[in-house]
C-alpha positions in Angstrom: 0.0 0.0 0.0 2.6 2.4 1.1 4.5 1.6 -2.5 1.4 3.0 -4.3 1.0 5.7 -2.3 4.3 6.8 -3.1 4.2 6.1 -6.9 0.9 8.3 -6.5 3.0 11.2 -5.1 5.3 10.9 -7.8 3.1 11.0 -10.9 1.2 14.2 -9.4 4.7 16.1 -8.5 5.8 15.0 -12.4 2.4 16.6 -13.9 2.8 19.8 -11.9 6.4 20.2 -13.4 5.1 19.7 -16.9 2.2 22.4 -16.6 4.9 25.1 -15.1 7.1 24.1 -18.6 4.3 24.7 -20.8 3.2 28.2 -19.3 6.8 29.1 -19.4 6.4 28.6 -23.4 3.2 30.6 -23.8 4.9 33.4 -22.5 8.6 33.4 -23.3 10.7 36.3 -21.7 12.2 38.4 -23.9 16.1 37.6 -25.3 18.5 40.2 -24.7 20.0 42.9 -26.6 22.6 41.3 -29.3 25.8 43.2 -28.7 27.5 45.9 -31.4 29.6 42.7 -32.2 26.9 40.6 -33.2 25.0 43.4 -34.9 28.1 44.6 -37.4 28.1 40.2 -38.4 26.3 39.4 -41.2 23.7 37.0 -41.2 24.3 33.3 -42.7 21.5 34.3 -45.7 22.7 38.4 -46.7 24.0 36.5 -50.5 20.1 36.2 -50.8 19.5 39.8 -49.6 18.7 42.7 -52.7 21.0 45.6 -52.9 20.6 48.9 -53.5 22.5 50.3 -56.2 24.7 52.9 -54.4 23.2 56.9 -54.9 26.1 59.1 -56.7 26.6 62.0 -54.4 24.6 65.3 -55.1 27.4 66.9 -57.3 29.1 64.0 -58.7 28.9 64.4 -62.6 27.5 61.1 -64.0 30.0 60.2 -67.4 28.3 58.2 -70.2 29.5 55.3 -70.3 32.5 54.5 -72.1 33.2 58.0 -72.4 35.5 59.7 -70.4 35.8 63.9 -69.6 38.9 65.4 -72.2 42.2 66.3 -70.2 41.9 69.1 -73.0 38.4 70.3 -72.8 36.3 68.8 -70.5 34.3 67.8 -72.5 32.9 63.7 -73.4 34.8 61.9 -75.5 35.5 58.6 -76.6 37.9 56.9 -73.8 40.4 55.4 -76.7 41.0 59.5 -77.6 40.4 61.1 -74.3 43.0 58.2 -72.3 45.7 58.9 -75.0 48.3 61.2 -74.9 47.8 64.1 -76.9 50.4 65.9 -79.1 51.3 69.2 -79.2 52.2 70.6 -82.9 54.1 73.4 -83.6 52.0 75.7 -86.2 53.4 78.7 -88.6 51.4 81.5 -88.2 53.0 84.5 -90.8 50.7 85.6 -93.4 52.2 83.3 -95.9 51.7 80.5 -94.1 47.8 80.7 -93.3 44.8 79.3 -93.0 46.7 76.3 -91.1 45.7 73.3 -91.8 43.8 71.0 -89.2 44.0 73.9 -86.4 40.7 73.7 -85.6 41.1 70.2 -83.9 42.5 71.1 -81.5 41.1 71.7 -77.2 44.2 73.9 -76.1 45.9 76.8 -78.5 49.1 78.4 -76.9 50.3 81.5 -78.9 53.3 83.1 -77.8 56.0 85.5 -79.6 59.1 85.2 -81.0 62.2 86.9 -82.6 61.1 89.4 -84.7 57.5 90.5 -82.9 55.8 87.6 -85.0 53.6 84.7 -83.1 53.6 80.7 -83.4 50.9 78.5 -82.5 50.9 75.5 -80.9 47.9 73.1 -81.1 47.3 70.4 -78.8 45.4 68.0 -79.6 43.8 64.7 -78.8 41.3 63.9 -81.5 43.0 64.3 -84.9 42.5 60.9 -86.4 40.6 61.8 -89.0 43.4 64.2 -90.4 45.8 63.4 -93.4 47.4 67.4 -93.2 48.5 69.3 -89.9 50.4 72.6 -90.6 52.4 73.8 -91.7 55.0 73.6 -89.6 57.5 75.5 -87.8 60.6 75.0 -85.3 60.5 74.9 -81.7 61.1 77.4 -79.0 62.4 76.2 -75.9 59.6 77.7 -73.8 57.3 75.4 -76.1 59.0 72.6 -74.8 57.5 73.2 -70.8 54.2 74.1 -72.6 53.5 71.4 -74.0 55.3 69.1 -71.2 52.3 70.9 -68.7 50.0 68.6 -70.9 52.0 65.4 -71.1 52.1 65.9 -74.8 54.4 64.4 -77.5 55.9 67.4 -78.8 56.1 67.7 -82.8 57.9 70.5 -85.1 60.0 71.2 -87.9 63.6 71.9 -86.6 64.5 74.1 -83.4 66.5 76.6 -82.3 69.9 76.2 -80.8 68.7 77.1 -76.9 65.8 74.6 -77.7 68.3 71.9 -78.6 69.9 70.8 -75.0 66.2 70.6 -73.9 64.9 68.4 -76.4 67.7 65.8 -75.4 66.5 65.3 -72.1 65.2 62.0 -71.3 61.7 64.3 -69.9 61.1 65.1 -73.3 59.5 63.1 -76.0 59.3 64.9 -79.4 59.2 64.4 -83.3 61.5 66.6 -85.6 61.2 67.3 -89.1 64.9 67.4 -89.3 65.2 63.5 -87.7 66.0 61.2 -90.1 62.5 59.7 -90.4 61.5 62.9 -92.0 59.8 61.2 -95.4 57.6 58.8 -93.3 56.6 61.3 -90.9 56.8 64.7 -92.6 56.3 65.8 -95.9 56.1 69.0 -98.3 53.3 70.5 -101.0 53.8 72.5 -103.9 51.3 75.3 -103.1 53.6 77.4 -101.0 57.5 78.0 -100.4 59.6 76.2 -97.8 60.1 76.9 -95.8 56.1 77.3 -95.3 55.4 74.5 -96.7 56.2 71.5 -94.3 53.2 69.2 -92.9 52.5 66.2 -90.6 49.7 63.9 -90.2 47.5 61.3 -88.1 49.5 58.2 -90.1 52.8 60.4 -90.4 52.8 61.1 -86.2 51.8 57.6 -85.7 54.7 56.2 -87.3 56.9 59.0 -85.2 55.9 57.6 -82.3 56.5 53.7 -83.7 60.0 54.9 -84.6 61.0 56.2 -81.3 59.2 53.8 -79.1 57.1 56.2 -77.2 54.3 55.4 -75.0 51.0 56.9 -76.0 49.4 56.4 -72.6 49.6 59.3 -70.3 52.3 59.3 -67.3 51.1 57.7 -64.1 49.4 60.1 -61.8 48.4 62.5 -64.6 45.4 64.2 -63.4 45.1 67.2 -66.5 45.9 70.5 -66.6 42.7 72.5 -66.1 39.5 72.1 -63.6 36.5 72.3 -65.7 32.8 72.4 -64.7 30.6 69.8 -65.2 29.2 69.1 -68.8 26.1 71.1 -69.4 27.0 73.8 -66.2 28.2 77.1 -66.9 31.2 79.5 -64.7 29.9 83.0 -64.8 32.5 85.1 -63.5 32.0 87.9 -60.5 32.3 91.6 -61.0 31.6 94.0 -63.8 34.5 93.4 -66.4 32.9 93.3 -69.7 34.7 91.3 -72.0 33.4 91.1 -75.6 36.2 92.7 -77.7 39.7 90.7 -76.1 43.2 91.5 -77.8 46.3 90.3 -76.8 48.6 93.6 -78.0 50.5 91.1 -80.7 51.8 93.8 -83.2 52.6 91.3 -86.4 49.4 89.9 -86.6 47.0 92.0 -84.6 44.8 89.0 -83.3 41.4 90.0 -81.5 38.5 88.1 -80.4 35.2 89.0 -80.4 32.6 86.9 -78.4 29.5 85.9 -79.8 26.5 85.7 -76.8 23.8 83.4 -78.9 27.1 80.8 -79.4 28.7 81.7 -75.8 32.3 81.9 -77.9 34.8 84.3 -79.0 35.9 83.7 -82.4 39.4 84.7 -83.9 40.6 87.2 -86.1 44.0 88.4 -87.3 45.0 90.1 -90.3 42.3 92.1 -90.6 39.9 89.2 -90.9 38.7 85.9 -89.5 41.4 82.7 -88.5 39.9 80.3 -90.5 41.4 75.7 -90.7 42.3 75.7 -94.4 40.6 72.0 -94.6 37.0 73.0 -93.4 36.6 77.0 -93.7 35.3 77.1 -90.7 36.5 80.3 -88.4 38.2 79.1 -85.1 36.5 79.7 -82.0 37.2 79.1 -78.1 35.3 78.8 -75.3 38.0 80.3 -72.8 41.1 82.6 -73.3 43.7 82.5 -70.9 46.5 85.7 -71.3 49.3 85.1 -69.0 52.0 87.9 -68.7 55.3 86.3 -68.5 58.5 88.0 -67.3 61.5 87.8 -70.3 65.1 88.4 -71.6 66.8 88.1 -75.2 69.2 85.4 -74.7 71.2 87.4 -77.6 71.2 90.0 -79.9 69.4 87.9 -82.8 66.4 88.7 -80.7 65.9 84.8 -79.4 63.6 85.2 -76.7 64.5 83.4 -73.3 60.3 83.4 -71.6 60.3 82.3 -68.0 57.9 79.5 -67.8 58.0 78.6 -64.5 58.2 82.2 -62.4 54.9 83.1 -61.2 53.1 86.4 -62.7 49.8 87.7 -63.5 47.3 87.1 -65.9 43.7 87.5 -66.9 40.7 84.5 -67.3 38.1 85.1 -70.3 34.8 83.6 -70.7 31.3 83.9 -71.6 32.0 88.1 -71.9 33.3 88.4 -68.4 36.9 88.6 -67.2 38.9 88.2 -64.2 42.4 88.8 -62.8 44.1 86.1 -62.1 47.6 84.8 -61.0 49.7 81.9 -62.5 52.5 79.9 -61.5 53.8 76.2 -62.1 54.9 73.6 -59.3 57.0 72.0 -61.6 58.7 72.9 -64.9 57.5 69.8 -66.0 53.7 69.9 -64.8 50.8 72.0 -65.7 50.7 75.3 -65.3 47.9 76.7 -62.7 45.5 79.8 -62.4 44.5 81.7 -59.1 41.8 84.3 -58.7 42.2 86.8 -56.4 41.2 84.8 -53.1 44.1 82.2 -54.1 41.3 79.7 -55.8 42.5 77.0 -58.4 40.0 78.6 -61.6 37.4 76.4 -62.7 36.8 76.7 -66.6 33.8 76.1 -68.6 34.2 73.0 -70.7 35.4 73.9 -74.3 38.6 74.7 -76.0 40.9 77.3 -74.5 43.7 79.5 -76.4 46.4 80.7 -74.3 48.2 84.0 -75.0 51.6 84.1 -73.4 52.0 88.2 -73.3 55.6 89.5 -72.5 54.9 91.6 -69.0 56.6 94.6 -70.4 54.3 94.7 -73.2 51.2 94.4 -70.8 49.7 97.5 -71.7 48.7 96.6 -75.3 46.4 94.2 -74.2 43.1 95.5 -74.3 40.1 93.5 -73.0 36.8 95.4 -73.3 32.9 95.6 -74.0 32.2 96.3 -77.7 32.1 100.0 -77.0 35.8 99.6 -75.8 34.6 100.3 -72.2 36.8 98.3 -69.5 35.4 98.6 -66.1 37.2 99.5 -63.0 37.7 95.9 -62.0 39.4 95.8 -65.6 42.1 97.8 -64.3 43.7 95.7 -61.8 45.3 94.1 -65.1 46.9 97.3 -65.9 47.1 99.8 -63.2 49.9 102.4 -62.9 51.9 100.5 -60.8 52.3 97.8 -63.1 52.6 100.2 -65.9 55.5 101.8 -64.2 57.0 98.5 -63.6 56.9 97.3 -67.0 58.2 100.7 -68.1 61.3 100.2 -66.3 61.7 96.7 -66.9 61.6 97.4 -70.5 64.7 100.1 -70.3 66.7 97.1 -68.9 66.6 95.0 -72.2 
């Protein structure tokens, strides 16, 4: 009796257990808080999560794809031109040597003088492919050299002078010479005009340059441009009231101007007496920005060779959409690019488009002549030529 008493006692102990289990289920107490390590893991499953494609940021400029933005001009282009390093081509620009011929393909003009008060051109340019006649030609300047280095450009032209020569040599320096003995496969003459006027280049004929000497056509590790454009389809409109419509550069040979067209936002380019125009369209050249940079200077002797400081810092003036600004220059390296300041010590930012660069002696400073179309220049014009820097110039220019 006693034994099933106590088996009694046992079951009924057992079945209260289980009912305190149960109840304990129902109402389950809550798990505690995962820690910040077991929040950052990620769960077994996230390969079967969906992700959200990330957001650009708010002023990140969206490139079409398989484009890329120009080193040159900002602007889209294909990324087999834009990724390839551009060359730099040393135009003649006398009266006997005009219209040049495939000028108008290139982003970045630099004009600059030389012995005898006349200007050369140099065209950079990245898209010429389609050209069979660049020219004509003329010989290299050692400022040139730095110029077109500022670009990481593969310099081309038609013989040099003898203060270019040392520079060429230098291992920095990758160029094509007319006077090289690849001349025939890489240069050639016409008929239609006297040498020494008559010299050209081409797409096929720089190609095979290049082949010859082994150059690299990609651009130098790190190379980041020379300018800071705006985004594609944005537009800079510069501070202040300088009117800029009428813009020349004081060269006396030719007696280049620009006059900028609103409808078009460009100033197209006259010398002469008339418009610039590329010999193989007809088309007049025109630019979206114009850079003059004043540029300290020496004769290296009396034949009137120019020695232009490249790399010493000066002043300058930035042109576009009929507004101008002051600005300030300088270069970090010979080698590199050369940069622009506005007055509060800001990098420029151009609008996207070709640019042409005037490199104005500083002593001739007050022959440029930037103006509205009634040949008004504003108070804020005058920071560019004030009496101080007239004065400067003036006594600079008794030294030489």
């Amino acid at each position: 009796m006693k034994r099933n008493i106590a088996k009694v006692l046992i079951l009924l102990t057992v079945s209260v257990m289980m009912l305190g289990g149960c109840k304990k289920k129902e109402e389950p107490a809550p798990e505690p808080e995962p820690t910040e390590e077991a929040q950052t893991e990620e769960p077994e499953d996230a390969e079967d999560d969906i992700i959200a494609p990330e957001t650009p940021e708010p002023d990140e400029e969206i490139i079409p794809e398989g484009k890329v933005k120009s080193y040159l001009t900002g602007e889209y282009v294909d990324e087999a031109i834009g990724r390839r390093r551009p060359v730099a081509v040393m135009m003649n620009n006398i009266q006997a040597a005009i219209p040049q011929a495939g000028i108008s393909n290139a982003g970045v003009i630099y004009e600059a003088p030389v012995e005898g008060g006349i200007t050369r051109l140099m065209a950079v340019m990245e898209d010429y492919d389609n050209l069979e006649k660049i020219g004509s030609m003329r010989s290299c300047r050692d400022y040139y050299i730095f110029y077109a280095a500022g670009f990481n450009a593969i310099y081309v032209h038609y013989g040099q002078s003898a203060y270019a020569l040392p520079i060429l040599e230098l291992p920095e320096v990758n160029n094509l010479s007319g006077l090289a003995s690849y001349t025939d496969s890489v240069f050639y003459r016409t008929s239609d005009r006297k040498a020494p006027h008559n010299a050209y280049t081409s797409f096929e004929g720089i190609q095979k340059g290049i082949e010859i000497c082994g150059y690299s056509q990609e651009y130098a590790e790190g190379y980041e441009g020379s300018y800071t454009f705006c985004k594609v389809g944005d537009s800079i409109e510069l501070p202040g009231n300088w009117n800029a419509e009428i813009v020349k550069p004081g060269y006396q040979y030719n007696e280049p101007w620009f006059e900028y067209n609103p409808e078009e936002g460009l100033y197209y380019r006259y010398q002469y007496g008339g418009s610039q125009t590329d010999e193989l369209t007809g088309q007049q050249l025109a630019c979206k920005n114009i850079l003059i940079q004043y540029s300290s200077w020496r004769n290296y002797d009396e034949n009137g060779y120019l020695n232009i400081d490249v790399d010493e810092p000066n002043e300058g003036i930035y042109i576009t959409n009929g507004k101008a600004i002051p600005v300030s220059w300088k270069k970090h390296d010979p080698w590199g690019p050369t940069y622009y300041y506005d007055s509060n010590g800001n990098e420029i930012t151009l609008n996207t488009g070709k640019t042409w660069v005037c490199i104005v002696l500083d002593t001739y400073r007050d022959l440029v002549s930037v103006t509205d179309r009634d040949g008004f220049t504003a108070p804020m014009g005058q920071s560019a030529t004030d009496k101080a820097a007239n004065d400067a110039a003036a006594a600079a220019d008794t030294e030489y």
